[in-house]
N, C-alpha and C positions, 0 to 999 in steps of 0.2 A: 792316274796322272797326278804328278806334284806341282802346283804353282805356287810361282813366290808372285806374292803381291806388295805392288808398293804405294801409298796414297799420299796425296799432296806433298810433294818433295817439296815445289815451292825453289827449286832450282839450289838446295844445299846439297852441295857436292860430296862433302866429306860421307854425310850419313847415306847416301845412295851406295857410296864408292865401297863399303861396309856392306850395307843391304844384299848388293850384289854380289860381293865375295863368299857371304854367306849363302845362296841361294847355289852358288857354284860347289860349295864343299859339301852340302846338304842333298846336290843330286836331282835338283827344279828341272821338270822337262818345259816349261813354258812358264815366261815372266809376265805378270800384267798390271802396268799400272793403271790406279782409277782416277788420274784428271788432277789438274793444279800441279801438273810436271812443270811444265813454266810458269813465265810471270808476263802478260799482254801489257802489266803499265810498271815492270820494272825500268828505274832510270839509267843501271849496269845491269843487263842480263848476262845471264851465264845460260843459256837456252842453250847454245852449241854443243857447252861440254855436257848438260844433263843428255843432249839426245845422242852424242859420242858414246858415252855410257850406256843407253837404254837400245841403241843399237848393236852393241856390240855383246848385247846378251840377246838378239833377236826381239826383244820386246815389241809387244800390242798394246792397244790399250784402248781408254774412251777421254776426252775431253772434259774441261770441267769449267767452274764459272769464272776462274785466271788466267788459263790457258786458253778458251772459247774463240777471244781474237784472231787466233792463229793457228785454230785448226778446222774454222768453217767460213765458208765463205771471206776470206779475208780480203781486208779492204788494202787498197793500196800504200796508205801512208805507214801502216804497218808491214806488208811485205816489202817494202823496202827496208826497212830495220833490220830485219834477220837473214842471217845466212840461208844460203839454198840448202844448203842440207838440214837446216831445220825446217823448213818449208816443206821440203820433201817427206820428212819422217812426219810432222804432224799433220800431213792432209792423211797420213793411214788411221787417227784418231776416229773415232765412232762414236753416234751418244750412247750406246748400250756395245755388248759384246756379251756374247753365249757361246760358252766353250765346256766341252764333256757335264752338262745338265746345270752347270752354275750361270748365272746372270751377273752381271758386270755393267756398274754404272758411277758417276761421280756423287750426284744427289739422288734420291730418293727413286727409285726408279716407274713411280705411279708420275711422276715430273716429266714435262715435256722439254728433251733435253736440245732441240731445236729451238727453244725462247730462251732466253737473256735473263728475262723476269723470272723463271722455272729454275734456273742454275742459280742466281742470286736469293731467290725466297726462302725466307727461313720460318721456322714456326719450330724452333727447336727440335731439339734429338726424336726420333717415331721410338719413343721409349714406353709408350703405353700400347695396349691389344688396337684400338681403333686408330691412331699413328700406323703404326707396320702392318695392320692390316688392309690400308689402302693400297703399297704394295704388292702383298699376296694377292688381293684382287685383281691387280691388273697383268698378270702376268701369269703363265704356268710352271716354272722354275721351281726346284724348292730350295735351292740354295739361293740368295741373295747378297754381294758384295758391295759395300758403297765405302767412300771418303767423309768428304767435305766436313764432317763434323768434329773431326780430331781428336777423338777419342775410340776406345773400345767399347762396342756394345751388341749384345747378338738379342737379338728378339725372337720368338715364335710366336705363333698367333695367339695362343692362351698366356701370353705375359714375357715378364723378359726374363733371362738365365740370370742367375747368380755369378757372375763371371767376369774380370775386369783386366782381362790379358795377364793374368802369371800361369805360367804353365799349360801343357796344350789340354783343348776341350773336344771330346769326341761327341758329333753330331749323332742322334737319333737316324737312322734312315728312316724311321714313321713320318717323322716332323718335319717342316719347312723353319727355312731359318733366314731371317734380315740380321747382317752380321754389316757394323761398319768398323772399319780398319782405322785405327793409328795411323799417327803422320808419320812421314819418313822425316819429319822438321824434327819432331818429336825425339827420334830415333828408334824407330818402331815401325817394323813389317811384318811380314805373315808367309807361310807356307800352307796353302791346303789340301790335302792329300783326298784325291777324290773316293779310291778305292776303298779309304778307311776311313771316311769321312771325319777324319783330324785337323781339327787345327790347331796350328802353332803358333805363337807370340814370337818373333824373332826379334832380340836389341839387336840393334847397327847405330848405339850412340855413341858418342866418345869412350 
């Protein structure tokens, strides 16, 4: 299976509307974005057009600590804000999502993606073995995808890869791997090719 993944759009439209185009010429059988597609306290959201876009390539996904308002339990005074098709599309939002052996998450996924405090907590990048191995512990996956941190970074559990998104990186199938994805603010997404365990660095910036 080939996924294009897209992290924290953050609701820029241009670099999604690219993201996507790319994911369609490149042959993506499923899209998934990891959380911070919208914005819960922008003062003009553009929510509609990102989830026009993200449905219209079938996309899934999980929620993140921007978007959270509006895709759990949401309180009133913000589901009046948004259109019904955004409502719609983000109650199919997840804290986690596991599709053909990969794990899918916005933060860290040893986080409790049900608390507020857990999506907002930071303790910087799980750029060391005992960081990403918190992770590997709680879960049995060995692929691991996360956001929130807007940058590139793949970890395994004996340290982190030399690697900082130029060109694609082919995954050990011995190894587990905590891998966080580029912003789509950034102009930067992913495809990962599960059968060849590849991944690819995709620009979608101007």
């Amino acid at each position: 299976m080939r996924i294009g993944i897209v992290a924290d759009i953050h609701e820029a439209i241009g670099p999604l509307e690219r993201a996507l185009a790319e994911f369609r010429c490149r042959g993506v059988d499923q899209v998934v974005s990891l959380g911070d597609a919208c914005d819960t306290f922008g003062s003009e959201s553009r929510a509609a057009d990102v989830v026009a876009l993200l449905r219209s390539v079938g996309a899934i996904g999980v929620w993140g600590n921007h978007d959270f308002g509006l895709c759990h339990e949401v309180p009133e005074n913000l589901r009046c804000r948004a259109a019904p098709s955004v409502m719609e599309f983000l109650a199919t939002m997840q804290p986690h999502l596991v599709l053909d052996g990969c794990r899918f998450s916005h933060v860290e996924p040893w986080l409790n993606a049900y608390n507020l405090e857990h999506l907002w907590w930071y303790d910087g990048p799980p750029d060391t073995p005992e960081k990403a191995g918190r992770s590997f512990a709680a879960w049995p996956e060995c692929r691991f995808f996360i956001g929130h941190f807007h940058r590139w970074l793949v970890m395994r559990p004996d340290g982190q890869v030399p690697w900082d998104g130029e060109g694609p990186l082919t995954l050990s199938e011995k190894m587990r791997y905590l891998i966080a994805v580029a912003p789509v603010t950034q102009g930067s997404c992913a495809i990962y090719d599960t059968a060849a365990s590849l991944l690819t660095p995709v620009p979608c910036g101007a």
